[in-house]
C-alpha positions, -999 to 999 in steps of 0.1 A, spaced: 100 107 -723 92 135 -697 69 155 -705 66 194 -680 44 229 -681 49 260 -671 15 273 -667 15 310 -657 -15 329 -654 -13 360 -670 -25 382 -644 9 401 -635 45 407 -648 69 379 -655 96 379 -620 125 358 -611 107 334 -591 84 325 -617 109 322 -646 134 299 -624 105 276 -624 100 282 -663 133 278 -668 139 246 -645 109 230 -662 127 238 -699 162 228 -683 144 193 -672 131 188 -705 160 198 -726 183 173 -705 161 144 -708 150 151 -744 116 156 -736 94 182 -739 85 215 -725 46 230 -727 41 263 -725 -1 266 -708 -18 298 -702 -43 291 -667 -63 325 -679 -95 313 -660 -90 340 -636 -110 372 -654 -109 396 -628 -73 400 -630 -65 391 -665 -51 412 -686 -40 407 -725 -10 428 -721 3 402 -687 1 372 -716 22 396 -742 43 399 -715 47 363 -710 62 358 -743 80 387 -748 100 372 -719 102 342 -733 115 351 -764 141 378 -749 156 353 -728 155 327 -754 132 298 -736 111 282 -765 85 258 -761 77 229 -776 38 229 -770 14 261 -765 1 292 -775 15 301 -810 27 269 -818 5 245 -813 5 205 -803 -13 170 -796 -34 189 -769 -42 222 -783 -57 247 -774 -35 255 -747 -54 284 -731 -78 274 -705 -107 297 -713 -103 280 -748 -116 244 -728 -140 253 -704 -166 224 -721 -138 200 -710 -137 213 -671 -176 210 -671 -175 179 -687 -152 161 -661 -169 184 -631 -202 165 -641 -184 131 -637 -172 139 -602 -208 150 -593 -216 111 -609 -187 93 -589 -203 111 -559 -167 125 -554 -182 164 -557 -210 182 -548 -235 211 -561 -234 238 -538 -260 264 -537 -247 286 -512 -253 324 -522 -215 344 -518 -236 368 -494 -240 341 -467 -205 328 -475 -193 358 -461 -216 363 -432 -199 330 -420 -168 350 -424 -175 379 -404 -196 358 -378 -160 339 -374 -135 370 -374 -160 386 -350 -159 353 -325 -122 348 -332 -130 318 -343 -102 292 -355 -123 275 -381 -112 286 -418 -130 279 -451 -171 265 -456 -189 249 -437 -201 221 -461 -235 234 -456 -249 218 -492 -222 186 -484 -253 164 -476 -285 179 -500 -298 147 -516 -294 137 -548 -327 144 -559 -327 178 -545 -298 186 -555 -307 178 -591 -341 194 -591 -331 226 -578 -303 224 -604 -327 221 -632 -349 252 -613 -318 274 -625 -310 281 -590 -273 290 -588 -246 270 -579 -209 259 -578 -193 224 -576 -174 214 -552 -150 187 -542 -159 161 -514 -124 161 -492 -129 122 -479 -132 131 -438 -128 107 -409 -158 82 -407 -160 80 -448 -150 49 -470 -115 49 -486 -112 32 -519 -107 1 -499 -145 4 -484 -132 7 -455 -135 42 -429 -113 57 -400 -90 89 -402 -86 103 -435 -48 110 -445 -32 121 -480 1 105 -490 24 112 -518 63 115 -523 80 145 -533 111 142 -556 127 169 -537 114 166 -500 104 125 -498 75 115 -480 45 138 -478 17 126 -452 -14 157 -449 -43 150 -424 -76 157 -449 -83 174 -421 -61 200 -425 -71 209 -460 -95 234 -478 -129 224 -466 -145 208 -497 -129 236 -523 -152 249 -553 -141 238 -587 -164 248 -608 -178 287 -604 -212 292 -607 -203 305 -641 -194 279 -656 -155 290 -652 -129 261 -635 -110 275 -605 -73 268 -606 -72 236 -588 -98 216 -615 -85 232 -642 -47 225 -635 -52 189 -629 -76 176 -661 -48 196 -678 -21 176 -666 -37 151 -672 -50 149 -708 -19 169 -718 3 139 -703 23 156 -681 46 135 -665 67 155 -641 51 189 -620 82 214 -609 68 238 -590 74 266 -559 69 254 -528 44 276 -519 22 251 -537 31 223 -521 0 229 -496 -22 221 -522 -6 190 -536 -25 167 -510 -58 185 -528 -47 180 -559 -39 140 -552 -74 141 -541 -87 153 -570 -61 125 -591 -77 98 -567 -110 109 -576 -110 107 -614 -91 72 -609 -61 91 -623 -24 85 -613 -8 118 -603 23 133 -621 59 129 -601 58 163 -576 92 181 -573 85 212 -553 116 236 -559 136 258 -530 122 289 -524 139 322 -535 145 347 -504 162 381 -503 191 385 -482 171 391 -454 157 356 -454 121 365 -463 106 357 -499 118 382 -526 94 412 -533 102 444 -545 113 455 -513 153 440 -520 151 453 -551 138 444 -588 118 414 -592 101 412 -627 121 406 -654 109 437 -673 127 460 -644 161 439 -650 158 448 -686 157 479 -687 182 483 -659 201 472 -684 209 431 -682 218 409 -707 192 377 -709 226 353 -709 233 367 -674 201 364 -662 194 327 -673 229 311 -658 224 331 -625 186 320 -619 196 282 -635 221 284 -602 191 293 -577 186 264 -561 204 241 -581 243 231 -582 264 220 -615 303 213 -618 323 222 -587 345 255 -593 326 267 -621 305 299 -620 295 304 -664 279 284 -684 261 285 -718 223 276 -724 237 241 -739 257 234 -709 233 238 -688 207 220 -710 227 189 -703 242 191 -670 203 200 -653 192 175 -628 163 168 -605 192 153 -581 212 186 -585 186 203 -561 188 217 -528 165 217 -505 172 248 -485 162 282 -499 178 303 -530 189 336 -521 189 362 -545 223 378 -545 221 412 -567 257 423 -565 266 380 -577 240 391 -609 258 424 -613 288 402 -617 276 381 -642 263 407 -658 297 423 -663 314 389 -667 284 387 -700 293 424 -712 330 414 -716 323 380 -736 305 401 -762 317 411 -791 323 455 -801 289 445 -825 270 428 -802 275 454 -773 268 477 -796 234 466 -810 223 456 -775 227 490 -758 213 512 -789 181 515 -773 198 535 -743 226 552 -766 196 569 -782 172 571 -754 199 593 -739 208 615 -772 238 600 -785 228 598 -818 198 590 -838 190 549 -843 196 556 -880 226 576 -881 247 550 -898 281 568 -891 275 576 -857 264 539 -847 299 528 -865 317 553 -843 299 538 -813 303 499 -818 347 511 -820 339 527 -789 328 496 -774 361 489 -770 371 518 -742 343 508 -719 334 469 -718 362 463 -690 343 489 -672 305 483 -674 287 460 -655 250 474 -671 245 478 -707 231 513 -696 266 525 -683 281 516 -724 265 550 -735 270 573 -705 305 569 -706 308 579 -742 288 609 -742 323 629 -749 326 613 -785 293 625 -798 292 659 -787 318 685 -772 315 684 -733 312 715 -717 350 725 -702 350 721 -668 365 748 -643 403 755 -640 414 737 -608 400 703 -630 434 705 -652 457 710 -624 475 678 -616 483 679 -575 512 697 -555 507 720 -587 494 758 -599 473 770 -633 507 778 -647 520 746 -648 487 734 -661 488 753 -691 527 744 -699 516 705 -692 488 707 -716 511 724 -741 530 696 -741 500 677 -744 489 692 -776 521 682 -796 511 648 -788 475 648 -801 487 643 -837 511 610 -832 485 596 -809 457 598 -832 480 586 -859 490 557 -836 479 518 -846 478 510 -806 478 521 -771 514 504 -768 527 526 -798 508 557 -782 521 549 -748 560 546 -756 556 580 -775 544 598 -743 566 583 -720 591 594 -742 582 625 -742 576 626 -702 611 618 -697 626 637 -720 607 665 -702 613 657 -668 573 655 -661 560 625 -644 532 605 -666 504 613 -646 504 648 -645 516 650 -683 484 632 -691 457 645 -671 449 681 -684 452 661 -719 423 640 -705 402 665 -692 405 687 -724 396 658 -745 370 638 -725 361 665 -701 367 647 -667 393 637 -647 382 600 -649 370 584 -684 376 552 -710 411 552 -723 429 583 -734 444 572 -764 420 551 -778 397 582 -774 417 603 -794 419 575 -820 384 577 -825 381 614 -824 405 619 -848 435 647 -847 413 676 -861 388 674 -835 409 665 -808 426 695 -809 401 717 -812 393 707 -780 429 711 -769 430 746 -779 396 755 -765 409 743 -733 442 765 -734 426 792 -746 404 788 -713 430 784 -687 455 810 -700 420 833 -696 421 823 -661 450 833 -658 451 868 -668 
């Protein structure tokens, strides 16, 4: 059974790059029927906050991903927040420093980055530390350890010249396979100078941390970015080290903006926060961000959570880059608005149809009156914002706009009135109507019989009524108005005109 983690640390928002890798890892496990930990890596204080981890599951729980292990549920290998384990990290930190595979460094952070400037100032190629403390005896080491002088632990990156676990010396190299990319060959080299992973106070940086984890918590399977994939020869390192096997590595397509550069807030929204209260729905976000990067059926563009719980598949991935296509997610988005039901639209754009003084959220008759109105404006919405602000008209009177708004084309004020006249008789059967095909025969009717084309029959109706030129359905508007009201308006509006025309 596969076994995968998302392990987030809680030190920003929740954005699309991070939850296509949450939601790969569930999509993985889900397909396979194994199981998906949730792991907080909180070990960095400086930047953590509590309200980043509230974050984390508020996300989670909007766009319906559930875990199987983790915070708030629990499991084999609880706890599953890192600063909850720290007696673990030292514990296996000390066994490196026993294997002779780490070090004690007592280098002071001042004189770390002296050897930082001293480089920038010389231009100097050479990156990362020096290994100053690499070669401090054992003895020494231990003694000035037990002295309380200060130190971090750090790995010992095998370099040219040192014994491999065959005994045997000569240039160092790093191998592993990638599910995604194949063969991985790294020059040691090439990678962090002999990394810290153990702080000086007592805290595990990332790279320690993430791998006893993985570990003990019997992750089978890592799917990650593949902006870690630089430090996967390090972390095989660090496998090799303990005697460990490392997990299979599948390091996922990048996401890009249209641009071709990584995604950042300069193409547009990123965090998942901003997309909700832009107003998407969670279904249109999860099957757009399942297709980033990976493909499904030929031809088909929607699917539900289950379909896509089953059809996932490590072999489904591409290797090139994601991009990020906001105008395709406005399109799911709409395609999402249309498959919901008058209740469901209703409930989910509340929050906006108050926030922009519809109605009050308890104002029973009013939300009733809203979830019919659902039904003039789904075709039309693509945000779950645009519901409420194109049915301001039915809660309150709109102001009347000036004359020349009633006057159909190639036409004058006078005809206006004499058009909206018209107009008014029809109020009554329209709001009596059962549909808009009933409603539409009796003003065609009427148009003919007239000798008025349709158009210009209907649109100082609409303009009375909804108070623009453009707006939902006519007679589905009246419907909901009711005949009382509806005229009201019509006679507010002739009342206006023939004013203008004095």
């Amino acid at each position: 059974m596969n076994r995968d983690r998302y392990a987030p640390s809680p030190t920003g928002l929740q954005h699309i790059g991070g939850i296509r890798t949450a939601l790969f890892n569930y999509l993985f496990a889900r397909s396979g029927g194994g199981a998906f930990i949730l792991r907080l890596e909180d070990t960095d204080r400086s930047r953590y906050d509590a309200a980043y981890e509230q974050n984390l599951f508020d996300t989670f729980r909007w766009l319906g991903i559930e875990w199987d292990e983790g915070p708030c549920v629990g499991g084999p290998f609880a706890p599953y927040v890192q600063s909850q384990r720290l007696a673990i990290y030292q514990k296996y930190a000390a066994e490196l420093l026993e294997k002779k595979r780490a070090y004690r460094c007592f280098c002071s952070a001042g004189r770390l980055e002296k050897i930082r400037a001293e480089r920038e100032a010389a231009r100097s190629g050479e990156t990362g530390y020096d290994r100053r403390c690499r070669n401090i005896g054992d003895e020494e080491s231990a003694s000035r350890a037990a002295a309380g002088e200060a130190f971090t632990v750090r790995l010992k990156i095998p370099l040219e010249g040192d014994p491999d676990d065959s005994g045997e010396g000569g240039e160092q190299v790093t191998r592993f396979t990638d599910r995604l990319l194949g063969a991985i060959e790294w020059k040691n080299a090439d990678i962090n100078p002999d990394p810290v992973l153990l702080k000086s106070d007592g805290f595990p940086t990332y790279h320690l941390a993430n791998i006893i984890d993985d570990h003990l918590m019997e992750i089978t399977h890592v799917l990650r970015a593949q902006e870690w994939l630089s430090s996967t020869p390090l972390h095989v390192i660090l496998y090799r080290s303990f005697g460990w096997t490392p997990p299979e590595f599948c390091h996922l397509p990048m996401v890009m903006g249209a641009d071709g550069k990584k995604l950042s807030k300069r193409h547009g929204a990123t965090s998942i926060d901003e997309f909700r209260r832009q107003g998407y729905l969670p279904d249109a976000l999860i099957n757009y961000v399942a297709l980033l990067g990976c493909s499904y059926e030929e031809g088909k563009d929607l699917y539900s959570p289950a379909e896509l719980e089953k059809l996932f598949s490590l072999d489904k991935l591409n290797k090139a880059p994601a991009v990020f296509d906001y105008k395709k997610l406005e399109w799911y988005n709409g395609q999402y608005i249309r498959m919901k039901t008058n209740a469901e639209l209703a409930a989910a754009s509340l929050p906006w149809a108050v926030e922009q003084g519809l109605f009050e959220k308890d104002d029973g008759g009013s939300f009733a009156l809203y979830t019919a109105a659902m039904e003039l404006v789904r075709e039309r919405a693509n945000y779950l914002c645009e519901l409420p602000e194109k049915l301001g008209y039915l809660f309150a009177e709109p102001p009347l706009p000036a004359p020349e708004e009633f006057i159909p084309k190639k036409s004058g004020l006078a005809a206006a009135i004499d058009l909206l006249t018209l107009g008014k008789a029809l109020v009554a059967p329209i709001a009596a109507s059962s549909c808009d095909g009933e409603a539409e025969a009796l003003v065609k009717a009427r148009s003919e019989a007239s000798a008025v084309k349709l158009g210009d029959l209907l649109m100082p109706l609409r303009v009375s009524i909804t108070g623009a030129r453009v707006s939902p359905p006519l007679f589905g508007s009246i419907r909901l108005l009711g005949e009382d009201a509806a005229l009201k308006r019509v006679d507010a509006a002739l009342a206006a005109l023939k004013k203008a025309a004095l």
